[in-house]
TORKOL-4160 file (C-alpha; in steps of 0.2 Angstrom, whole numbers, padded with zeros to 4 digits, m for minus):
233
<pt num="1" X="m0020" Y="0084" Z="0011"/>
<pt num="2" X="m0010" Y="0069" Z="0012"/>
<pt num="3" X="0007" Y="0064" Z="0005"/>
<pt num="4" X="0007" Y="0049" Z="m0001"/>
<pt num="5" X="m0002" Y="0034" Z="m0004"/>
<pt num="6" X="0002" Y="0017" Z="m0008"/>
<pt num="7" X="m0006" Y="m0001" Z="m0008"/>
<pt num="8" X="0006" Y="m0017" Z="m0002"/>
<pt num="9" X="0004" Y="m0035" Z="m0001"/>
<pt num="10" X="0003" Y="m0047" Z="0011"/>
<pt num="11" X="0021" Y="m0051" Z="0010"/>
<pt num="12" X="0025" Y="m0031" Z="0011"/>
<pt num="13" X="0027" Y="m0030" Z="m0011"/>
<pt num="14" X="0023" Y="m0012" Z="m0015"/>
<pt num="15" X="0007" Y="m0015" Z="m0029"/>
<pt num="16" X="0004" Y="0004" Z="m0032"/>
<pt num="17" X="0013" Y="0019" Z="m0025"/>
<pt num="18" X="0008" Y="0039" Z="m0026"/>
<pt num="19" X="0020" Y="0053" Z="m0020"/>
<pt num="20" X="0010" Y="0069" Z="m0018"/>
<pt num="21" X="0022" Y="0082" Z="m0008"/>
<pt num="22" X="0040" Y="0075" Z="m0008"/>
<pt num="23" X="0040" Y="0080" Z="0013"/>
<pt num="24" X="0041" Y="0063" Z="0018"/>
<pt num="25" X="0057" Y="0053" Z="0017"/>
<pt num="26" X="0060" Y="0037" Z="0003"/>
<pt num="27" X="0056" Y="0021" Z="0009"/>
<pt num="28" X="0042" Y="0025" Z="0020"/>
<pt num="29" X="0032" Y="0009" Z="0013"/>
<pt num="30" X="0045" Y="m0001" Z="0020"/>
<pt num="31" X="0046" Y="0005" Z="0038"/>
<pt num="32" X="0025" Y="0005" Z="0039"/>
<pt num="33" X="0025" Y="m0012" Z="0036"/>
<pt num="34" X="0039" Y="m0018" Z="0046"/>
<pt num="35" X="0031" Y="m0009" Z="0060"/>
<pt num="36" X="0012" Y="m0018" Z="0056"/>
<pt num="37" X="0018" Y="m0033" Z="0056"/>
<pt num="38" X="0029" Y="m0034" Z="0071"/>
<pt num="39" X="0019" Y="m0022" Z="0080"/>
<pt num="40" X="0019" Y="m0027" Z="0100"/>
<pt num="41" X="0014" Y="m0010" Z="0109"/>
<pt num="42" X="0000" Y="m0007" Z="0122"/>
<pt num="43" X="m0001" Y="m0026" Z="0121"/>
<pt num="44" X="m0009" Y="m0029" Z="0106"/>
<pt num="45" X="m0006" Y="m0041" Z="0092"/>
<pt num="46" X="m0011" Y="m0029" Z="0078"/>
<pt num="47" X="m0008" Y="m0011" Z="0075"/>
<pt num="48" X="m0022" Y="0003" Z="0075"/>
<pt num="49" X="m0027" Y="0010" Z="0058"/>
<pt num="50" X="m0018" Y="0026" Z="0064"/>
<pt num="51" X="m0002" Y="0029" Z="0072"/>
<pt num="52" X="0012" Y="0041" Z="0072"/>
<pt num="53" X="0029" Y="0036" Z="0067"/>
<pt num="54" X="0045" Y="0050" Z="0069"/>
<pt num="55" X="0035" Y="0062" Z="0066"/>
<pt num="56" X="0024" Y="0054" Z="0049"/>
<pt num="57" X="0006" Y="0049" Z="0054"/>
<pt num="58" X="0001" Y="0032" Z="0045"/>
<pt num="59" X="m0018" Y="0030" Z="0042"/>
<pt num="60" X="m0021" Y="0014" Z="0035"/>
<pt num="61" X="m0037" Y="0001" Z="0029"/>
<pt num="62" X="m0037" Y="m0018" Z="0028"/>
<pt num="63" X="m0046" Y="m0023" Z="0012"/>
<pt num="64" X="m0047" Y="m0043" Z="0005"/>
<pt num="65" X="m0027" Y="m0044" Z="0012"/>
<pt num="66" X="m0021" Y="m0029" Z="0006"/>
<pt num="67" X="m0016" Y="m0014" Z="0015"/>
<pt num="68" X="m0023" Y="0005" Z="0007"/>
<pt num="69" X="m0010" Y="0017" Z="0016"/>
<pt num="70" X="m0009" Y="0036" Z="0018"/>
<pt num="71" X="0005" Y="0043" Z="0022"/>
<pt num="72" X="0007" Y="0063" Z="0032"/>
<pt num="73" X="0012" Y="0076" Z="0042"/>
<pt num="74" X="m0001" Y="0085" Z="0043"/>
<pt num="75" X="m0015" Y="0085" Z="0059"/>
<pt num="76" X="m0027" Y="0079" Z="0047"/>
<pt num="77" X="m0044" Y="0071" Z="0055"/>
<pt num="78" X="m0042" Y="0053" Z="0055"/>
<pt num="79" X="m0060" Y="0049" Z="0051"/>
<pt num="80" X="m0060" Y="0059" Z="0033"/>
<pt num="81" X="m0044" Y="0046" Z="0027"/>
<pt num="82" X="m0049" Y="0031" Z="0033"/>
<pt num="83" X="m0065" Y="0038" Z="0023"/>
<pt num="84" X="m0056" Y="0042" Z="0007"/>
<pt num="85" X="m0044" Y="0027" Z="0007"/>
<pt num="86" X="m0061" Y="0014" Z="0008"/>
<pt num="87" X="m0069" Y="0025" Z="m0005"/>
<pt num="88" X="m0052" Y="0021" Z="m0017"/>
<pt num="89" X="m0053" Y="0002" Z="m0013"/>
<pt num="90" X="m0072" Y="0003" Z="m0018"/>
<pt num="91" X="m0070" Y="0012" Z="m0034"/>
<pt num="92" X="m0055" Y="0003" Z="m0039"/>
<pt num="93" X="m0064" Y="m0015" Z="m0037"/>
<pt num="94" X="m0080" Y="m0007" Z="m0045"/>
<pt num="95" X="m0067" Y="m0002" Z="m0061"/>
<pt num="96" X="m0060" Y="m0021" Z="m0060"/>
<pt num="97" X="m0072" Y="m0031" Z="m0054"/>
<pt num="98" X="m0061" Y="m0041" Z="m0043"/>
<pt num="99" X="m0050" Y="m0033" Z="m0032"/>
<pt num="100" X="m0032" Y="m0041" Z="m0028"/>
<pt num="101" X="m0015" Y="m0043" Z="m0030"/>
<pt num="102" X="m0017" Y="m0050" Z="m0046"/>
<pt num="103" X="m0029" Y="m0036" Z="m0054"/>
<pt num="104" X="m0019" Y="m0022" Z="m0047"/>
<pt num="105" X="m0003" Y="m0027" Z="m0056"/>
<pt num="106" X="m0011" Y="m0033" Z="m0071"/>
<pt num="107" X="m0022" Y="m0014" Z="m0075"/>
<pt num="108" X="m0009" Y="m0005" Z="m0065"/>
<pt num="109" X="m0010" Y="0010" Z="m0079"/>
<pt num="110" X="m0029" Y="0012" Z="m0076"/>
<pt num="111" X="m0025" Y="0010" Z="m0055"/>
<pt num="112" X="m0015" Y="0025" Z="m0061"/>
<pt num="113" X="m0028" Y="0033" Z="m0068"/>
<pt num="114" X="m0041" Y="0032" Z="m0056"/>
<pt num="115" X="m0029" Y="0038" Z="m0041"/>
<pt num="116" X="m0026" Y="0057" Z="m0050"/>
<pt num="117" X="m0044" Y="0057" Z="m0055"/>
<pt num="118" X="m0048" Y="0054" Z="m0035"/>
<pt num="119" X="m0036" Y="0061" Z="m0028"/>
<pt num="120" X="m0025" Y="0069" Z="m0042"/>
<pt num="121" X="m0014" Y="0084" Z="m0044"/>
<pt num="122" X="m0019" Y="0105" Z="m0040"/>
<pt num="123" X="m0008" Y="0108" Z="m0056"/>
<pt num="124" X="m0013" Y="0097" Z="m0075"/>
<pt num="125" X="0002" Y="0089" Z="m0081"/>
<pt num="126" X="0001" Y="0098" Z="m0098"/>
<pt num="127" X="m0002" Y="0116" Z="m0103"/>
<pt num="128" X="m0002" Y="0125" Z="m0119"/>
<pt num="129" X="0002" Y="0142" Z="m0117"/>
<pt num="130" X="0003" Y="0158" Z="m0126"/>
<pt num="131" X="0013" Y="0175" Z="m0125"/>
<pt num="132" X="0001" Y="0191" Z="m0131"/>
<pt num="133" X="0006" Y="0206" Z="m0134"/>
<pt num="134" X="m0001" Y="0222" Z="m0137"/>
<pt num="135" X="0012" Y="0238" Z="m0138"/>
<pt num="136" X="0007" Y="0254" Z="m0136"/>
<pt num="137" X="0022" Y="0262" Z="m0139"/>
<pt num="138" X="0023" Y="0275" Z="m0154"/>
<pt num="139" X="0036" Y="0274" Z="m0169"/>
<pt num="140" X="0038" Y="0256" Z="m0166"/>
<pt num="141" X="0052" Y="0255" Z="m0158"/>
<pt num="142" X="0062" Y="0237" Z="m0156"/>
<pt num="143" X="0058" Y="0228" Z="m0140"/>
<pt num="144" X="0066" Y="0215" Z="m0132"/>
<pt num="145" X="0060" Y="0202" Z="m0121"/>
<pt num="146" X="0070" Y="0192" Z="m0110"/>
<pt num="147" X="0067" Y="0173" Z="m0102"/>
<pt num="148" X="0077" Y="0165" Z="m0090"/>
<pt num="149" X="0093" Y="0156" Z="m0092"/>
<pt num="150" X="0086" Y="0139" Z="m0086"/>
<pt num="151" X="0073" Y="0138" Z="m0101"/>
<pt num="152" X="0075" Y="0122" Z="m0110"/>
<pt num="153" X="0070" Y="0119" Z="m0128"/>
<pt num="154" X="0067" Y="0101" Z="m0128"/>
<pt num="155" X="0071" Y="0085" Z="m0119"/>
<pt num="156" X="0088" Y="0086" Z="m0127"/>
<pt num="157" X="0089" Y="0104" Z="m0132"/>
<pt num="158" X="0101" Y="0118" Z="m0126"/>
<pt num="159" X="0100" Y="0126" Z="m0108"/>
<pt num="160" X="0102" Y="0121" Z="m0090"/>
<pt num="161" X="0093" Y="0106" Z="m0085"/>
<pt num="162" X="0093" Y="0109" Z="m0067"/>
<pt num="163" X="0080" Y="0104" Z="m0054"/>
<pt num="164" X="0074" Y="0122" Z="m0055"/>
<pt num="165" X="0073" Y="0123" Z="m0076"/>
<pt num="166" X="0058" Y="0124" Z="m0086"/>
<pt num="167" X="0057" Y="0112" Z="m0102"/>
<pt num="168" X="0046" Y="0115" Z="m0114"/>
<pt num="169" X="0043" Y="0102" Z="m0126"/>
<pt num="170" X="0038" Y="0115" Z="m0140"/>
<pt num="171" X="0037" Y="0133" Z="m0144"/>
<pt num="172" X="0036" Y="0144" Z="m0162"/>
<pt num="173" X="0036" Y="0162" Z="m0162"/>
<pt num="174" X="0028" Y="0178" Z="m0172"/>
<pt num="175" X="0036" Y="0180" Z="m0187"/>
<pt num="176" X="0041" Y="0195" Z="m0183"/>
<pt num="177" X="0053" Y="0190" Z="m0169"/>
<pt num="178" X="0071" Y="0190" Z="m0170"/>
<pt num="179" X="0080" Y="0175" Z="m0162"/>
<pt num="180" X="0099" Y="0179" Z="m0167"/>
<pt num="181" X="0103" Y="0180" Z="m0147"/>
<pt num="182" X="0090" Y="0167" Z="m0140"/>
<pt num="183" X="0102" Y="0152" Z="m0139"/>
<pt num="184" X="0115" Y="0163" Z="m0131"/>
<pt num="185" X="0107" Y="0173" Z="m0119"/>
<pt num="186" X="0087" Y="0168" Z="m0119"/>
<pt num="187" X="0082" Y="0183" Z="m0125"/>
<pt num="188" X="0069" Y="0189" Z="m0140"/>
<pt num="189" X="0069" Y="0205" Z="m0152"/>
<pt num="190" X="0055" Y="0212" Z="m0162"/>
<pt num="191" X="0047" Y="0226" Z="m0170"/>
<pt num="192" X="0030" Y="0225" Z="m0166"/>
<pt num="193" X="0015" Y="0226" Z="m0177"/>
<pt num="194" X="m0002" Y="0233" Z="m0174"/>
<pt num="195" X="m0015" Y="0226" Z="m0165"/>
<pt num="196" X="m0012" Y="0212" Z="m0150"/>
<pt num="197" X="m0003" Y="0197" Z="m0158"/>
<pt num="198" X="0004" Y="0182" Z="m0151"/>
<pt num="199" X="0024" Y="0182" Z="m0148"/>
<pt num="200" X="0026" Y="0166" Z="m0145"/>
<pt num="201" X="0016" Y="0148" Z="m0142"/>
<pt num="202" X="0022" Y="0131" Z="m0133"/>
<pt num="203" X="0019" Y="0117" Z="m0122"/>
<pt num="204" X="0024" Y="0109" Z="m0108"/>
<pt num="205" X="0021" Y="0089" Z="m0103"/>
<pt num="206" X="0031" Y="0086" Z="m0091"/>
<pt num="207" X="0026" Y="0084" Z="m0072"/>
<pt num="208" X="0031" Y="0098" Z="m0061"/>
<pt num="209" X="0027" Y="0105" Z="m0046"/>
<pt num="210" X="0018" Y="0119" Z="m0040"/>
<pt num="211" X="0026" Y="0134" Z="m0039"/>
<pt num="212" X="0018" Y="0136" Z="m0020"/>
<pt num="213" X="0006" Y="0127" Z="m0010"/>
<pt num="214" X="m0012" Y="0134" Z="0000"/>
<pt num="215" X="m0013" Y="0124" Z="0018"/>
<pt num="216" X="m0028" Y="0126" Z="0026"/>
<pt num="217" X="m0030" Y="0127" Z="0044"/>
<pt num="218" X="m0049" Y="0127" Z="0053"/>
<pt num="219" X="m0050" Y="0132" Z="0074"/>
<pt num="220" X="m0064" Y="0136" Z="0083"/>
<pt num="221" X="m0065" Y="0152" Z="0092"/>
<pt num="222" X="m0085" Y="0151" Z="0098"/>
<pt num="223" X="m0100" Y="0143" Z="0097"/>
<pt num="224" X="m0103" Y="0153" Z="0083"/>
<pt num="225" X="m0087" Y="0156" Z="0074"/>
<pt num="226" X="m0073" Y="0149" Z="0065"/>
<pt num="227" X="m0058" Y="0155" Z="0060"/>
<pt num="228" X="m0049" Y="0149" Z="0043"/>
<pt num="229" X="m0030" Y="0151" Z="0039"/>
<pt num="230" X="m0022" Y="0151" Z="0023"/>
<pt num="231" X="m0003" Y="0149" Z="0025"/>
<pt num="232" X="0004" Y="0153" Z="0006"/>
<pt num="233" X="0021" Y="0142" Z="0005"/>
């Protein structure tokens, strides 16, 4: 829904600051408060709560000095964020008990905390995974089973550590796999017993994105009907 959030100061000092779809350029906080605080259009001494800036809408709430800011490009109904960016500010000051600059900075980690529990991420940031297999093949032949180049073993393990790479912060295998080749050329061979068993376990902790994204888009084509579409990116 949106793409970023963030909180600032009066003085313009970023407090908290949330990046949820990487489409919007670095420094974004910057130029929203540049243009709040010298705002001079349509003749008026202070901006809207919602305005449109080279092409990134900003929908913002005033709350005891400080500024609650959503950040998108998305046609999003203005109504629904000043909503959810009030409802933020209420939950964070009912967690604090006093809501400023001071507070913010001082349970920063549980600010943190309550943003992905609100607003939060499609994806959790860990998974513990699992390889089955079940072969059907007769005479138990060998089988190998290939990974992709960019698969990482560790923070500072072997492999490419590109921006495409996966890093897994552990595995172990089936002690019937075979890893002569897997630092070479990522790949696994085994004779496989009966029954379904599990090739290999692991984990991953690190923040990544989704591998695609679901947009939603709701028109009205009656009194009585409504189309939804569901672009897959």
């Amino acid at each position: 829904m949106i793409s970023q959030f963030f909180v600032l100061s009066q003085r313009g000092d970023n407090i908290v600051f949330r990046d949820y779809r990487g489409d919007i350029q670095k420094g974004s906080a910057e130029i929203f408060f540049r243009k709040v605080k010298f705002w001079k259009e349509d003749g008026k001494e202070e901006a809207p709560p919602v305005f449109s800036l080279d092409g990134v809408n900003y929908i913002h709430v005033k709350v005891v000095g400080l500024l609650f800011v959503a950040t998108t490009r998305n046609n999003l109904p203005p109504s629904l964020v000043l909503e959810l960016l009030q409802r933020v500010a209420r939950v964070i000051k009912d967690y604090l008990g006093v809501l400023n600059e001071e507070s913010l900075r001082k349970n920063f980690v549980l600010v943190y905390e309550l943003l992905d529990e609100v607003i939060g991420y499609i994806l959790t940031s860990e998974v513990d995974g699992t390889i089955q297999m079940k072969s059907y093949l007769s005479g138990n032949p060998e089988i190998r089973v290939a990974f992709n180049d960019d698969l990482t073993i560790g923070r500072g393990g072997s492999g490419s550590s590109g921006s495409g790479s996966v890093i897994l912060d552990y595995c172990n295998f089936h002690e019937s796999v075979h890893l002569d080749s897997f630092d070479v050329d990522r790949t696994l061979s085994l004779v496989p017993p009966d029954g379904e068993f599990p090739v290999m376990n692991y984990r991953i902790t690190q923040e990544f994105k989704p591998p695609f994204r679901i947009n939603t888009l709701i028109e009205e084509s009656g009194n009585y009907k409504v189309d939804h579409i569901y672009p897959l990116n």
